[in-house]
Every structure is written in C-alpha cells, then in structure tokens.
C-alpha positions as CSV (number, residue, x, y, z in Angstrom):
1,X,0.0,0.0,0.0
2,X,3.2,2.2,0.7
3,X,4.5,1.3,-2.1
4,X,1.4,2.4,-4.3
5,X,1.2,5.7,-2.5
6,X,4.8,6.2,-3.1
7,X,4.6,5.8,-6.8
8,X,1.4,7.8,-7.3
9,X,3.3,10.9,-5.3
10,X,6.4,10.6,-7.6
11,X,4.4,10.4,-11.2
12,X,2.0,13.5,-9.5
13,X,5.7,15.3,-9.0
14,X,6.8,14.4,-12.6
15,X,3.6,15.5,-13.9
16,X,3.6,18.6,-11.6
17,X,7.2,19.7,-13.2
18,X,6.3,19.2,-17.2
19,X,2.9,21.3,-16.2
20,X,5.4,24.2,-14.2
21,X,7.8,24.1,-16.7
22,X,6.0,25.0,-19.5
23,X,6.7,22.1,-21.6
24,X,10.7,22.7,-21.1
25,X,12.5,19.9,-20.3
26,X,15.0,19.9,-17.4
27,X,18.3,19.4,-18.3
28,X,18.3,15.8,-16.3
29,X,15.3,14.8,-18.4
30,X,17.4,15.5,-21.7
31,X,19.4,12.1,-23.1
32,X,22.8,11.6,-22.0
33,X,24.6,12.5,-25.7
34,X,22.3,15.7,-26.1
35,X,24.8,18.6,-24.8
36,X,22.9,20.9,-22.7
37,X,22.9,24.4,-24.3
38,X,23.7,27.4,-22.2
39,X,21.2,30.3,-21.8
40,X,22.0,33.1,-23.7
41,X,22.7,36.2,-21.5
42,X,21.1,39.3,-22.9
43,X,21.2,41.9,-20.0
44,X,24.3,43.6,-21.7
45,X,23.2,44.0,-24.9
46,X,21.9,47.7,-26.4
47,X,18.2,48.1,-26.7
48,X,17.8,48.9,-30.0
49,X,15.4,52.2,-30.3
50,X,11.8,51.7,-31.7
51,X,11.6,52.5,-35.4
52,X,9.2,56.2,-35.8
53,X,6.9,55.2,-38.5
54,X,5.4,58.4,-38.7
55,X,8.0,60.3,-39.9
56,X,8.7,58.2,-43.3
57,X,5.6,57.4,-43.7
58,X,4.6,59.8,-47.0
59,X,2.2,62.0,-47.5
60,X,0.6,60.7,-51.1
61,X,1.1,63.7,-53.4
62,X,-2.0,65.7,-53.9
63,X,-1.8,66.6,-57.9
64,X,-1.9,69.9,-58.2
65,X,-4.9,71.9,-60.0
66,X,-3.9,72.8,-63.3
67,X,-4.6,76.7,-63.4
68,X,-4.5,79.1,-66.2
69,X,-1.1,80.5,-66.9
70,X,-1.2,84.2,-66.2
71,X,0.2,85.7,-69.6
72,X,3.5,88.0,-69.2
73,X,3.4,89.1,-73.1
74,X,3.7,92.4,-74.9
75,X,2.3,91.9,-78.4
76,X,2.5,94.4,-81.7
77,X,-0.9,94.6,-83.7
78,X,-0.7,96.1,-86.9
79,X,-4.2,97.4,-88.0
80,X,-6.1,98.7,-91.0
81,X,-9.5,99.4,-92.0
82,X,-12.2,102.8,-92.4
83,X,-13.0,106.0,-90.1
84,X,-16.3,106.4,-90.4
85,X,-17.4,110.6,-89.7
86,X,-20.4,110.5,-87.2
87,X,-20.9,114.0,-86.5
88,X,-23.4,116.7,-87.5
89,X,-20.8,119.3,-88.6
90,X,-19.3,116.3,-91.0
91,X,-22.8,115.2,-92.1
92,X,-21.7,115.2,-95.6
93,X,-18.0,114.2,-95.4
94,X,-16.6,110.7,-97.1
95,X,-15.3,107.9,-95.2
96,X,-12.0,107.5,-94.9
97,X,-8.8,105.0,-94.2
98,X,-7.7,104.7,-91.1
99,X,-4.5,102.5,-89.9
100,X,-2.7,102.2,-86.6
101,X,0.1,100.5,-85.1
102,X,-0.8,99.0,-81.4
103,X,1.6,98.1,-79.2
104,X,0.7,96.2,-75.9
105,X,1.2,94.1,-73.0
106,X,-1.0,91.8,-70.5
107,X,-0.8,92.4,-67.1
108,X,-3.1,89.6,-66.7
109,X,-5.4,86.9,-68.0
110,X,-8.3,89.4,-68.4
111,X,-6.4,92.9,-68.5
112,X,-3.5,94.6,-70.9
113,X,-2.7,97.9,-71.6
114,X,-2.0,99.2,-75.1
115,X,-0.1,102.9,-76.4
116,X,-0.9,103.4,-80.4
117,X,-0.1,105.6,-83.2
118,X,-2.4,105.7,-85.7
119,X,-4.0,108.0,-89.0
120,X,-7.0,108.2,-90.2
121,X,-8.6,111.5,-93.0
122,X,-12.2,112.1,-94.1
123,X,-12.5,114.2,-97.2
124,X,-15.9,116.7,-98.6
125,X,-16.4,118.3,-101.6
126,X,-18.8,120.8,-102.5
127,X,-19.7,123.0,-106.1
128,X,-22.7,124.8,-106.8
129,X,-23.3,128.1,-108.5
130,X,-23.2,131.1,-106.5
131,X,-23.9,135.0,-106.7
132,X,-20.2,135.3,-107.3
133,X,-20.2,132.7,-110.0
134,X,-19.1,129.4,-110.2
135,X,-17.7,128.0,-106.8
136,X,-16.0,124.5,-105.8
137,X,-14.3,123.6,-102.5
138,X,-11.8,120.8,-101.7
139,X,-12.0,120.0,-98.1
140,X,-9.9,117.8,-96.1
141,X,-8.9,116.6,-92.6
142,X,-5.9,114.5,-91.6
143,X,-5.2,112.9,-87.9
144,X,-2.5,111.4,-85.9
145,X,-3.8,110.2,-83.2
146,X,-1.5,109.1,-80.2
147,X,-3.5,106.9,-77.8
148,X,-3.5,104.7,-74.8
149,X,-6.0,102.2,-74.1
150,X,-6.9,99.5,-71.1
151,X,-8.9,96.2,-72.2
152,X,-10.7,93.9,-70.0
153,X,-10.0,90.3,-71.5
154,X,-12.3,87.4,-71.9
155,X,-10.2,84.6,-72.6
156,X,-11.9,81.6,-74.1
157,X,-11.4,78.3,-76.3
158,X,-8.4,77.0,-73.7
159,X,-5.0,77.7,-73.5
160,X,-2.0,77.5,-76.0
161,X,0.9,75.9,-73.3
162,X,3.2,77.5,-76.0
163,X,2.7,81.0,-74.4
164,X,0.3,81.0,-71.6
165,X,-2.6,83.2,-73.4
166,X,-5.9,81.5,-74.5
167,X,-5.9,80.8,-78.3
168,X,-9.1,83.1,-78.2
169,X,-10.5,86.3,-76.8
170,X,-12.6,89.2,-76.9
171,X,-12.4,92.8,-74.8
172,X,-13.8,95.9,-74.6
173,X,-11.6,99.1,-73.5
174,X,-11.9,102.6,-73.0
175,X,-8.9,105.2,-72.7
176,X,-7.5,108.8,-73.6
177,X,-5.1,109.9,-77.0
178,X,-3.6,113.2,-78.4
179,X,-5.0,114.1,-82.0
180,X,-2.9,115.9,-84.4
181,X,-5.1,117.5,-86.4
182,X,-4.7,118.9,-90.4
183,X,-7.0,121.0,-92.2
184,X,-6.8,121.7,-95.7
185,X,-9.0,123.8,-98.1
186,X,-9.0,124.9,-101.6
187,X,-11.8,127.0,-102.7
188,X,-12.8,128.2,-106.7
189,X,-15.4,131.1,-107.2
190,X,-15.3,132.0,-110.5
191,X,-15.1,135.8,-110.0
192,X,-12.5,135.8,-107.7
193,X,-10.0,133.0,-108.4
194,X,-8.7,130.7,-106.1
195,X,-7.7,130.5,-102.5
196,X,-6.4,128.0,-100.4
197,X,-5.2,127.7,-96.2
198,X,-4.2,125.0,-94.1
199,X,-4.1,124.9,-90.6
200,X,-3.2,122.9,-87.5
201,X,-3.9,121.6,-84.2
202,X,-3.7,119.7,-81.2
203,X,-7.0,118.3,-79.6
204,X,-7.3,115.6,-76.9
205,X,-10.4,113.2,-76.9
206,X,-11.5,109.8,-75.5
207,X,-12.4,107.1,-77.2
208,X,-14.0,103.4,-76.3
209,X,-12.8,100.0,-78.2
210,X,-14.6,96.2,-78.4
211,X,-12.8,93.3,-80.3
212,X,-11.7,90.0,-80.6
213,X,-8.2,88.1,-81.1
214,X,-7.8,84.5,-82.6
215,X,-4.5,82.4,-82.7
216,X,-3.6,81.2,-85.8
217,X,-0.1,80.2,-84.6
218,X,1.2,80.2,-81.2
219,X,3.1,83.7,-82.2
220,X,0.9,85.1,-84.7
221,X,-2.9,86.3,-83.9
222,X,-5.7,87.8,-86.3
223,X,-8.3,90.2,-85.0
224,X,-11.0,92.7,-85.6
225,X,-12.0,95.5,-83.6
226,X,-14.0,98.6,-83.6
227,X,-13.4,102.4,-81.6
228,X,-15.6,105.0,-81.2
229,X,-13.6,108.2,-80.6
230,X,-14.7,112.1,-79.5
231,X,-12.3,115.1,-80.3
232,X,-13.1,118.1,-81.7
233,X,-9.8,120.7,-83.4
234,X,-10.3,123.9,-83.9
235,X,-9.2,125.1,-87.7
236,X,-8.9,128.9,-88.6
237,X,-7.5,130.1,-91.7
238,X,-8.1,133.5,-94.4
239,X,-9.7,132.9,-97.9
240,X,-9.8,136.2,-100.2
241,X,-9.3,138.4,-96.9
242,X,-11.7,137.0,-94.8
243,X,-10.8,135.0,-91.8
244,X,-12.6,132.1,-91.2
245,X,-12.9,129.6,-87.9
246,X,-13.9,126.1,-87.8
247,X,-14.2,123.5,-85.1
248,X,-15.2,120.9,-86.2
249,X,-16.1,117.5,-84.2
250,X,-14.5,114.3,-85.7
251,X,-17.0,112.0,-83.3
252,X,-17.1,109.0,-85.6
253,X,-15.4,105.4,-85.7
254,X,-13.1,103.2,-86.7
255,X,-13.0,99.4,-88.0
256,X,-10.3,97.7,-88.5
257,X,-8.8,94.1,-89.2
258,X,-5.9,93.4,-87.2
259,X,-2.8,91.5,-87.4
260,X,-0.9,90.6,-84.4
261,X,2.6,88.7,-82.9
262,X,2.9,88.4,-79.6
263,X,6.7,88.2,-78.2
C-alpha cells in the first residue's frame, strides 16, 4: 500500500514539473549524448530604439490643380480698315482710311494695356453756283492720333501651353489719345479766283474699343475691332481776306482688321 502511495506521489511530481515548466524539459530529463545548451545572457546588450513610423511614412502627393497660366506678353498689332465721320458738322463728309500701329502688354489673364499711333482722313467736296459765279471747294482733314487704351479680356477656347494666353479672346476698353489734327481747303469762285489755307492743331479726346483676337499660330494672332472716338480741333484760316474759324467735331469710328505677334 506504501508502495502504491509512493509511486502515485512521484508520477504526481513528474507530472507537476512538465505542467510548471512550460513544456521545457529539465536538463536531467534530456538524453545523456544531447549537450545541454547554455542560456543566452542578454542583460548587456543595447536596446535597439523603436523605429518612428510616422516620420517616413509619405504623404501621397495631392496633384496639383492645373490653373490658367497668367500671360506676361507684350504683343504688336498692326491694323487697318475705315474712319467712319459721325458728326453733325461732317454730315456730308466721305469715309476715310484709317491705320494704326498697337503696341501692348497683359498684365493679366483678363487685363493689358495698349499705347498706339495711328491716322485716319475724311475728305468733302462741294460746287454749286453762287452769286459770285461758279464756286467748288476741296475739303480735307488728316489725324495722328497718339492713344493709350486699357482692355478687360475674356479669354476663351483654352490655352496654348506655347505662351500661356488662350488661343481666343474678346475685350472691350476705354482710354484717352492726343490728335494731331490737319486742315486743308482749296476754294474756286469763278469771279474771284482761287484761294487755299491749311491749318493745324492739337486736340485731346476719348475714345472706347470692343474686339476680338484669334491664334492662328502660337506667335501670330488675327483680330478685328471697332473704336468709337470724341475730339473736336479747332481750324482757322483767311480765304480772299476773310478769316474764317472752324471746329469741327471728328465723333465717328473706326474698323479695323488686325494682325498681331505676340513676343
């Protein structure tokens, strides 16, 4: 009965040390050719630091929002076309030609400034039959206008990448200009013979613009645009001894095709 107790109490112990052990072996247990390996000692050894994550960890690149370009470009405009008299007091006067040579630059998408020298002439001629006789006069009025203009752009039909501007626009401006004006006159009467003056001026006036520019290379633009301008010389000159005064208002305006490079 000892005996039994004693052998139940040792396998309880044996069990007890494989369940306490956490299924390690002691080194008695192990067989007799197995070498016994030594525990490694890791109390001296550095503590290697804890990786940050967060501060390699990249952001994903947001792409950015493409935006229009803003234009830096000063352009030259060549333009050609009519003056067109409006006035009362040149009712009766012809059209005329009318050039101009532009230059400009954008200060923005949807605003340049432009400075211009231009010309532009309207002509009249009158005969009739008079108490004096037969009478014709030759009538005619040259300009030189020196301007400077602001536009508000509308850019439209995308962009051109080659330069930053839209490949289309339109704008409307408004701005100030010093007109050189000419007058000339040669007048017939038939009992009197023939007389003739010209006289000179400076007038300043005001003028408003509306157009529209279209690529047709990345360089190169086409356009059209109309002005409507106000000034109003004064003319005086002496025909047969008698002094004469005019002043004229040259209110009309102009239309014009343009050609354009922008640089």
């Amino acid at each position: 009965m000892k005996r039994k107790i004693l052998r139940v109490l040792i396998n309880a112990i044996i069990i007890s040390s494989f369940t306490t052990t956490a299924w390690a072996a002691p080194d008695w247990w192990k067989a007799p050719n197995e070498p016994v390996q030594p525990t490694k000692d890791i109390s001296n050894e550095p503590v290697q630091p804890r990786k940050d994550i967060s501060s390699s960890t990249k952001t994903p690149k947001v792409p950015e929002k493409t935006q229009y370009k803003v234009p830096t470009l000063n352009y030259v405009a060549l333009k050609l076309g009519a003056y067109f008299p409006r006035s009362n007091d040149l009712e009766t006067w012809s059209n005329g030609f009318n050039g101009e040579l532009a230059f400009g630059h954008y200060f923005n998408p949807n605003m340049a400034g432009e400075v211009g020298i231009g010309y532009f002439e309207t002509k009249a001629d009158f005969a009739g039959n008079t108490v004096l006789g037969r009478a014709t006069e030759n009538d005619k009025i040259t300009v030189l206008p020196f301007t400077v203009t602001g536009k508000a752009i509308i850019p439209f039909g995308g962009k051109d990448d080659s330069h930053g501007a839209s490949p289309s626009e339109l704008y409307v401006g408004a701005g100030i200009g010093a007109y050189f004006a000419k007058g000339e006159s040669d007048i017939f009467i038939q009992s009197l013979g023939r007389a003739s003056d010209t006289s000179n001026d400076l007038a300043f006036g005001a003028h408003v613009v509306a157009g529209g520019n279209f690529d047709a290379t990345p360089n190169i633009f086409l356009g059209v645009e109309m002005k409507y301008l106000w000034v109003k010389p004064s003319f005086s000159g002496t025909f047969f001894g008698v002094p004469i005064a005019l002043d004229p208002k040259l209110d009309g305006f102009t239309a014009t095709a343009n050609l354009g490079y922008r640089f």
